[in-house]
Backbone bond lengths (Angstrom), bond angles and torsions (degrees), N, CA, C in turn:
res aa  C-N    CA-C-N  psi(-1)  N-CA   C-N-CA  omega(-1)  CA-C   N-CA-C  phi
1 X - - - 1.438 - - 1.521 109.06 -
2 X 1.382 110.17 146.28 1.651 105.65 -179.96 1.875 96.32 -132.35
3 X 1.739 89.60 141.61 1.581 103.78 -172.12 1.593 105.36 -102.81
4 X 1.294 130.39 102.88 1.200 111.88 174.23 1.723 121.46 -67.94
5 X 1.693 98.89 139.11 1.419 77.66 -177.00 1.487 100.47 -129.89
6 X 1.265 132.43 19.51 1.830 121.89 174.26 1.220 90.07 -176.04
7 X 1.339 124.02 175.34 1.823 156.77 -178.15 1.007 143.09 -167.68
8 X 1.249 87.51 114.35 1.867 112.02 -164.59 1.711 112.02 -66.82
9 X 1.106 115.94 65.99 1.218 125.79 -178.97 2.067 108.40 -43.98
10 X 1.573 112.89 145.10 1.697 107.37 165.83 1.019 119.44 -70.89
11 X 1.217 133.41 140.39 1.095 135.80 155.43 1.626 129.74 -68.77
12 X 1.131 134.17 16.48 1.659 149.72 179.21 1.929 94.89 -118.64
13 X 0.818 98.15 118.91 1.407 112.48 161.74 1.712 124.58 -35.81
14 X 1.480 101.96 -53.90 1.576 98.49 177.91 0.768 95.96 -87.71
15 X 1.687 164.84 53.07 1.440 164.60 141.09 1.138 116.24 -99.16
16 X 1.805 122.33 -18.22 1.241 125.38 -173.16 1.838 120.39 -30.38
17 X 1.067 105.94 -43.35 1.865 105.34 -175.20 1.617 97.42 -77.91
18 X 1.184 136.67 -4.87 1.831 138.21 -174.46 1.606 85.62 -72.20
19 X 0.997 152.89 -5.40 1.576 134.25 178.72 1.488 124.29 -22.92
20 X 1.467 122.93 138.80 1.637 113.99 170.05 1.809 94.58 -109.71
21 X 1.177 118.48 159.58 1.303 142.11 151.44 1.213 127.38 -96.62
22 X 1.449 123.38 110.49 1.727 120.55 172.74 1.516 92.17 -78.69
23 X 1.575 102.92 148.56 1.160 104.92 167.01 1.332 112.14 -141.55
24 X 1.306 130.23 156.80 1.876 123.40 146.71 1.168 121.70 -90.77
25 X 1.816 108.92 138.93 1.309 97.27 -167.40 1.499 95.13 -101.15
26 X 1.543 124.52 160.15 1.386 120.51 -173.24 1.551 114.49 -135.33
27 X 1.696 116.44 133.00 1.560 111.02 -170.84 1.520 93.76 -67.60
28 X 1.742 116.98 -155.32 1.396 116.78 179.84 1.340 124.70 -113.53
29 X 1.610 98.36 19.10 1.755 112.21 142.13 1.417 123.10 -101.51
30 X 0.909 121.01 34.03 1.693 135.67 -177.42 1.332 121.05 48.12
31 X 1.732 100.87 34.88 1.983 99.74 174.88 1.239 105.29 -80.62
32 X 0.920 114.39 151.61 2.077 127.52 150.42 1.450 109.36 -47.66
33 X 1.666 127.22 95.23 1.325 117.25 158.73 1.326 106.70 -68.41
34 X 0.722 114.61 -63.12 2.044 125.01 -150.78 1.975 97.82 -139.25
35 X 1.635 95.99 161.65 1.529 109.30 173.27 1.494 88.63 -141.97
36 X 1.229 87.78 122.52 1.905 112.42 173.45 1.628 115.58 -126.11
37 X 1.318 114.42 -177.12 1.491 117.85 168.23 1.524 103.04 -163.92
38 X 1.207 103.37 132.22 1.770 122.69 175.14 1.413 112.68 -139.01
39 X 1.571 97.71 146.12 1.281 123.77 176.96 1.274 115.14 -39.15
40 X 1.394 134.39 161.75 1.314 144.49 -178.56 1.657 105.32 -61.08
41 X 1.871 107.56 -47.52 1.145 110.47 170.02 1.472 130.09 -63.97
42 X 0.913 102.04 -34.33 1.489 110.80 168.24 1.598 120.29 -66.49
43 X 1.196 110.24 -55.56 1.337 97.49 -171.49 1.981 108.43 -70.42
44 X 1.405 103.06 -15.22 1.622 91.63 174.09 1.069 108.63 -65.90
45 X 1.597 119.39 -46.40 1.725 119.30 179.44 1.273 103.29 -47.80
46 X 1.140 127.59 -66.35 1.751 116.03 -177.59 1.551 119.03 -49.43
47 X 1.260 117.03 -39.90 1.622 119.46 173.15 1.709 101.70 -74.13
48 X 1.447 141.02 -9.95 1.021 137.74 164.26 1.277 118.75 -73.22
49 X 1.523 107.07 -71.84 2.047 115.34 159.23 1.735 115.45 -29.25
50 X 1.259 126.79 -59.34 0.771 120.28 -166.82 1.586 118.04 -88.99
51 X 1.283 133.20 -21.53 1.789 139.43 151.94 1.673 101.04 -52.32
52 X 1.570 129.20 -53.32 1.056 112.08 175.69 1.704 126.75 -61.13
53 X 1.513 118.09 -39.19 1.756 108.35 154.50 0.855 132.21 -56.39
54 X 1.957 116.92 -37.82 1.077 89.80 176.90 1.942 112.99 -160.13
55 X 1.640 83.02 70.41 1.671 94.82 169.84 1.278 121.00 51.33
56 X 1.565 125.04 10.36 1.669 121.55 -176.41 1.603 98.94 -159.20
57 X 1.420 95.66 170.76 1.272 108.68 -178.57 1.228 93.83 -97.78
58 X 1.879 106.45 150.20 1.399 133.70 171.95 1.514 115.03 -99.73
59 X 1.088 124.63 7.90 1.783 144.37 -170.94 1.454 99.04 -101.65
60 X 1.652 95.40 163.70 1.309 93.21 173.53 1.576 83.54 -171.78
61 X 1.546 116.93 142.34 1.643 116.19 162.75 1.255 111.93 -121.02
62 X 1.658 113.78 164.91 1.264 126.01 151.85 1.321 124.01 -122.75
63 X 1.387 87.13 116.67 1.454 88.65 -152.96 2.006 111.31 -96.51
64 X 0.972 124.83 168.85 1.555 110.06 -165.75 1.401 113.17 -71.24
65 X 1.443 120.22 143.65 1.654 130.22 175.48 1.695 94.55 63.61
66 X 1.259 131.50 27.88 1.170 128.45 151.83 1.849 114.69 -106.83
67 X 1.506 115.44 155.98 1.413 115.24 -142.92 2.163 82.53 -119.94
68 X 1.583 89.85 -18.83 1.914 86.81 175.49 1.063 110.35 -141.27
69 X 1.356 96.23 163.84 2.155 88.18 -170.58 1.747 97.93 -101.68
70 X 1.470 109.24 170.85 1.088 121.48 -177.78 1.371 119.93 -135.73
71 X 1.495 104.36 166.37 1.517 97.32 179.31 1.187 122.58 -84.13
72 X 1.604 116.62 169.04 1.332 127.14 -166.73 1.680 113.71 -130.65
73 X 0.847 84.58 85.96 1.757 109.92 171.83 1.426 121.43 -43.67
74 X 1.604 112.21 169.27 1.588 110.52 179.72 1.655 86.46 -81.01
75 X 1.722 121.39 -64.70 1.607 125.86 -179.01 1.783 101.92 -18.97
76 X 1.292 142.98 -34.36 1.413 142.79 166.79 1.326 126.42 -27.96
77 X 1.774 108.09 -39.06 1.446 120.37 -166.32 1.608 113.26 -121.15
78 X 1.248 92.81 28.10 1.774 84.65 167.35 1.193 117.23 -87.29
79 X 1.639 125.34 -17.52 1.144 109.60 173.49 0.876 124.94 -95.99
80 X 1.199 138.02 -165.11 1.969 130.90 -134.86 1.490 101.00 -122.33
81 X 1.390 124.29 -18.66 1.244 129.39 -175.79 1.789 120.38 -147.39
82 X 1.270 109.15 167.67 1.948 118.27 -158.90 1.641 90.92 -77.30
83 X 1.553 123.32 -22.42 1.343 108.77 168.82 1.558 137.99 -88.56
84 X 1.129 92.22 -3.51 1.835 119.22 -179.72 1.162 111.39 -86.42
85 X 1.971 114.40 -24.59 1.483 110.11 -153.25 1.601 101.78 -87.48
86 X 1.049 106.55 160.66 1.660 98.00 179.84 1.679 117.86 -69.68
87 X 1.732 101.90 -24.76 1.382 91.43 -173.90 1.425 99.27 -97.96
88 X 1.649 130.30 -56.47 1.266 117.43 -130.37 1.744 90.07 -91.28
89 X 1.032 121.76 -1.24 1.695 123.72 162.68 1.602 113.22 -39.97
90 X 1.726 90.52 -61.55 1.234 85.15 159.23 1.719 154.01 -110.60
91 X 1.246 110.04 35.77 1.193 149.45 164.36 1.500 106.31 -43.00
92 X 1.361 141.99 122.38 0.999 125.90 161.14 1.824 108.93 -72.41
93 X 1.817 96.61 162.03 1.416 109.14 -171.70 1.770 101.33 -72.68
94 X 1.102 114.24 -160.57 1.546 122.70 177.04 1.598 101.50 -81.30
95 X 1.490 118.44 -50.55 1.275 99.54 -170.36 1.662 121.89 -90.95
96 X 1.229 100.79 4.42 1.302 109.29 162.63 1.736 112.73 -84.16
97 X 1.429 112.77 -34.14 1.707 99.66 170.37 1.600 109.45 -81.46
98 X 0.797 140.21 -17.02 1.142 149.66 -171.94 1.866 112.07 -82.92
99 X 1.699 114.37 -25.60 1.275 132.25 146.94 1.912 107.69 -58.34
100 X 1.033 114.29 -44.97 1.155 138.24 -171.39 2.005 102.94 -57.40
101 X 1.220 107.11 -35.65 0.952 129.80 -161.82 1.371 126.84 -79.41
102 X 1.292 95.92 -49.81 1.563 142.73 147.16 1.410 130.05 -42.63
103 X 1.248 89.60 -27.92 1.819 102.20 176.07 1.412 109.50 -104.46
104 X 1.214 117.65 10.44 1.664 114.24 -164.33 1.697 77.67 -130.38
105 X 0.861 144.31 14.35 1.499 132.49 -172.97 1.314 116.13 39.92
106 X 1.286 136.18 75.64 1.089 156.95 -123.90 1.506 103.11 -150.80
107 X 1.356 155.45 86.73 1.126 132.64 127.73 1.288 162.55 5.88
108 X 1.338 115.84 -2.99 1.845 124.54 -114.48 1.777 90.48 -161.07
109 X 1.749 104.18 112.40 1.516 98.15 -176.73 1.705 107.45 -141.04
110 X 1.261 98.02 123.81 1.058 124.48 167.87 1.553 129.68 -36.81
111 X 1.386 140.23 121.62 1.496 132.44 176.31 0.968 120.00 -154.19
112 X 1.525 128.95 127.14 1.516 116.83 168.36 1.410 109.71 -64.99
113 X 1.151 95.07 164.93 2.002 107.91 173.32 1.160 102.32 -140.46
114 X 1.457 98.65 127.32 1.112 127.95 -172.17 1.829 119.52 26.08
């Protein structure tokens, strides 16, 4: 299962729908395997592959001033941009999870590349 947890929105105007997603990926006792981030396209392909095996979504967000995360549907990506979408709109950005981070005494910092 993968938890999205922030979004690296573009910075160019006509790029707006180019969004990345950080995510955690999680075994099926809810540890932290890995922290990754993929493209908008990408992570639909993975929420595509995996609804077709097996009838559900493998996503999950937390989304801001919410206390549980939720799922993340194909209905998520019809709209054209990270502020339209129902989830990653409200997604905090990188340096807002990364504040987030900071408050948990945390070590551990977040960056896009390139």
């Amino acid at each position: 299962m993968y938890m999205a947890i922030a979004v690296d929105t573009s910075k160019h105007p006509s790029k707006k729908s180019q969004y990345k997603i950080w995510y955690l990926e999680l075994n099926t006792r809810g540890d932290v395997v890995a922290i990754g981030v993929k493209s908008r396209q990408e992570m639909i392909k993975n929420l595509l592959e995996y609804f077709r095996k097996h009838g559900t979504s493998n996503w999950r967000a937390f989304q801001k001033d919410q206390e549980q995360s939720t799922p993340i549907e194909m209905l998520d990506f019809i709209s054209q941009n990270v502020h339209e979408n129902t989830h990653f709109g409200n997604l905090p950005v990188l340096s807002e999870f990364q504040e987030t981070l900071k408050c948990l005494s945390m070590n551990l910092e977040l960056r896009a590349i390139a």
